[in-house]
C-alpha beads as a LAMMPS data file, in Angstrom:
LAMMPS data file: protein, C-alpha beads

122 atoms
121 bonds

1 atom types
1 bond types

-500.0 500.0 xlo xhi
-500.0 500.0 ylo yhi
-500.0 500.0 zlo zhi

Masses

1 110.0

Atoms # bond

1 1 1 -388.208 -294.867 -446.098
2 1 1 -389.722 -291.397 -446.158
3 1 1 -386.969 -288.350 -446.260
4 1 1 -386.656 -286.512 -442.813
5 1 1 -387.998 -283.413 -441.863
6 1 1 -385.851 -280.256 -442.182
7 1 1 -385.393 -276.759 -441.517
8 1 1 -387.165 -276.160 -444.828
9 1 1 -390.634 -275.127 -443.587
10 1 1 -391.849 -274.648 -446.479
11 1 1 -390.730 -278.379 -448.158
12 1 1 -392.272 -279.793 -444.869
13 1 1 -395.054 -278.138 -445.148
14 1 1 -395.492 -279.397 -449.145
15 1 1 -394.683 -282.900 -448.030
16 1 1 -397.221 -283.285 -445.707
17 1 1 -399.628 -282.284 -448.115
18 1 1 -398.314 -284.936 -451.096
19 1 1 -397.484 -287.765 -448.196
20 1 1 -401.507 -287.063 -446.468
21 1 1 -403.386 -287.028 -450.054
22 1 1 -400.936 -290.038 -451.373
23 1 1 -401.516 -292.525 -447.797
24 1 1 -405.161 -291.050 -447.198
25 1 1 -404.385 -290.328 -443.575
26 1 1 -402.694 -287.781 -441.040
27 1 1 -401.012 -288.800 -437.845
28 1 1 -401.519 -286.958 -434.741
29 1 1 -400.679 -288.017 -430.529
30 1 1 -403.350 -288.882 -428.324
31 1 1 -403.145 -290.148 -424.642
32 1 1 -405.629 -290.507 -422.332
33 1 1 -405.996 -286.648 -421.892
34 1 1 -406.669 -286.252 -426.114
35 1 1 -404.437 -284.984 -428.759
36 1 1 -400.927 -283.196 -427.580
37 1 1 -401.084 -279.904 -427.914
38 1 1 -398.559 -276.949 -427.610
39 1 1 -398.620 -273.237 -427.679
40 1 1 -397.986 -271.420 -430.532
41 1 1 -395.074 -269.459 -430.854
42 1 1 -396.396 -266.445 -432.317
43 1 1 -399.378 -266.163 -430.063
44 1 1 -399.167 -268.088 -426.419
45 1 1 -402.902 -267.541 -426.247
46 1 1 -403.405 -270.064 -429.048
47 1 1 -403.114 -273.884 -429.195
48 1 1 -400.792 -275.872 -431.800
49 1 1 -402.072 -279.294 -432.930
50 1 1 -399.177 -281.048 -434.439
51 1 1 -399.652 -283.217 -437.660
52 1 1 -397.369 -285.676 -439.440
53 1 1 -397.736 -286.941 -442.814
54 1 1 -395.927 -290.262 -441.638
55 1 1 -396.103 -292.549 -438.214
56 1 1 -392.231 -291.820 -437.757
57 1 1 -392.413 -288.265 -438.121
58 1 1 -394.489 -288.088 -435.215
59 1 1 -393.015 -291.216 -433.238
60 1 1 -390.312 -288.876 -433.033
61 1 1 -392.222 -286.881 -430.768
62 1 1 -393.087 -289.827 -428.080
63 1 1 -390.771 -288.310 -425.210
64 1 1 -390.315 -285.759 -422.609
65 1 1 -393.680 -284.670 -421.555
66 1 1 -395.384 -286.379 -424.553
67 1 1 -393.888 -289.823 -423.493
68 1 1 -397.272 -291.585 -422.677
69 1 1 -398.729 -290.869 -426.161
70 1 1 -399.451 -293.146 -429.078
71 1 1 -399.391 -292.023 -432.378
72 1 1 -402.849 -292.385 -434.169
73 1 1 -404.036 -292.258 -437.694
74 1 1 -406.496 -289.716 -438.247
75 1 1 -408.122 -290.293 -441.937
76 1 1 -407.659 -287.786 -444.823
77 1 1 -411.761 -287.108 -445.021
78 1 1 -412.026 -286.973 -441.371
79 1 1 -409.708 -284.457 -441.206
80 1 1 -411.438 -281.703 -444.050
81 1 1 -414.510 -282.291 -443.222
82 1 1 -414.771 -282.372 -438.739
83 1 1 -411.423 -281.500 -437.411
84 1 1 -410.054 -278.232 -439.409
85 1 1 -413.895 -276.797 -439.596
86 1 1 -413.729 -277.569 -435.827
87 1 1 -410.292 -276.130 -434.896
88 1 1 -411.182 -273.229 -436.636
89 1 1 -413.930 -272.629 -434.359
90 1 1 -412.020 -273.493 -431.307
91 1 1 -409.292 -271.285 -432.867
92 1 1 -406.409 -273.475 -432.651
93 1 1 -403.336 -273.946 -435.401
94 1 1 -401.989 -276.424 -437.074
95 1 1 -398.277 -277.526 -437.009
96 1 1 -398.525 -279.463 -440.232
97 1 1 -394.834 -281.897 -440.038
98 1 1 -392.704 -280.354 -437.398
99 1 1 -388.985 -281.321 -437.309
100 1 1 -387.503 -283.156 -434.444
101 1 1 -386.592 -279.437 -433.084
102 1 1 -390.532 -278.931 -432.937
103 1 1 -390.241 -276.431 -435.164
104 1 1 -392.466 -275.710 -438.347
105 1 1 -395.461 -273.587 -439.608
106 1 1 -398.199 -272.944 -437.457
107 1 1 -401.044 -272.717 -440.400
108 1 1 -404.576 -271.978 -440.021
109 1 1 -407.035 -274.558 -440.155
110 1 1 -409.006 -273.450 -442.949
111 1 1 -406.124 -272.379 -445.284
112 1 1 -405.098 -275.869 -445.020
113 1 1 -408.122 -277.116 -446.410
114 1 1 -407.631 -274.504 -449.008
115 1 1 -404.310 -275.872 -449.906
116 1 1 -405.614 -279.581 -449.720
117 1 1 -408.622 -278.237 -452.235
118 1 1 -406.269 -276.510 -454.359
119 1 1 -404.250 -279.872 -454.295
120 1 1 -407.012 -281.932 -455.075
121 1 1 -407.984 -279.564 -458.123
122 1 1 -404.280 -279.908 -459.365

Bonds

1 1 1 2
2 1 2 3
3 1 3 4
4 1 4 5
5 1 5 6
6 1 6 7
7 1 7 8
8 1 8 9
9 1 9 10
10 1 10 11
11 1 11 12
12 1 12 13
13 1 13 14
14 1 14 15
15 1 15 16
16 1 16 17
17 1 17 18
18 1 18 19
19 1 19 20
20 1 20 21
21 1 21 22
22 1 22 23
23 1 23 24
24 1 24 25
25 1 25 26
26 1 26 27
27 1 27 28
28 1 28 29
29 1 29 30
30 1 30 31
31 1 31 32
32 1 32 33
33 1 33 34
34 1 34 35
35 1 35 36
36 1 36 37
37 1 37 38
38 1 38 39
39 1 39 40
40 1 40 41
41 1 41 42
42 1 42 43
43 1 43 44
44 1 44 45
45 1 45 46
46 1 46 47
47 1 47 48
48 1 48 49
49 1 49 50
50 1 50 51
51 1 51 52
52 1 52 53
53 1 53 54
54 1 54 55
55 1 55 56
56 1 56 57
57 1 57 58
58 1 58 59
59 1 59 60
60 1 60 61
61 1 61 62
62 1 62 63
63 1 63 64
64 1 64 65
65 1 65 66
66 1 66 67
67 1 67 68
68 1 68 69
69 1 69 70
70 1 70 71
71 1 71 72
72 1 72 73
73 1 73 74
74 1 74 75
75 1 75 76
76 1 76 77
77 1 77 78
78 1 78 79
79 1 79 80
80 1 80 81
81 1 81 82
82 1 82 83
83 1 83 84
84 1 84 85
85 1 85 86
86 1 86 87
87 1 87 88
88 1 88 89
89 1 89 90
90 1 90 91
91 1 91 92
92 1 92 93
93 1 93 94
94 1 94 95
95 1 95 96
96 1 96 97
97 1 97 98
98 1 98 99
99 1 99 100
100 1 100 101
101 1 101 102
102 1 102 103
103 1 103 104
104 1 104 105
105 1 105 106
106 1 106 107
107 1 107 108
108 1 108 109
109 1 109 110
110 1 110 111
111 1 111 112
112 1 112 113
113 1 113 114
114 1 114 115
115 1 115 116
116 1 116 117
117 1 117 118
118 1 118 119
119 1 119 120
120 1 120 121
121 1 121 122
């Protein structure tokens, strides 16, 4: 079993990085109307796609107002080369494994493909 998400932001943060490049794969919700979506905290006018490095993380999640979404695998590959270009341009955030609080970074799409490069060079 994976270790839970904390109030460390920054360990999440780390962890989803090690957890997506070690499984090859993200996991996101999606319901009929697409991918759940929030708004971010520092900026209401912006959109917060929530990520999880592991199906429980985000199972978590599956309630409330998000209770008629699945959690989907969304591969590594798929995920550098379409979706963070394509949030970019649609400028939405990340929220790269947020707690059970929904809290956690809201990142920018393309500095997390920097950090996945700079992972990958590592």
């Amino acid at each position: 079993m994976s270790e839970t998400l904390s109030d460390d932001f920054d360990r999440n943060y780390a962890l989803f990085i090690e957890e997506a490049m070690a499984t090859g794969c993200v996991w996101g919700l999606e319901s009929e109307e697409g991918f759940a979506v929030c708004a971010s905290v520092v900026n209401e006018e912006q959109d917060v796609m929530p990520l999880w490095s592991q199906p429980e993380y985000a199972q978590a999640h599956v309630e409330g107002e998000w209770a008629s979404y699945k959690v989907v695998p969304i591969a590594l590959e798929e995920l550098l080369d379409d979706w963070l270009p394509g949030m970019h341009e649609d400028l939405a955030l990340v929220g790269p494994n947020w707690n059970a609080e929904m809290q956690g970074d809201e990142i920018e799409p393309l500095d997390l493909l920097e950090d996945f490069d700079q992972h990958m060079e590592d």
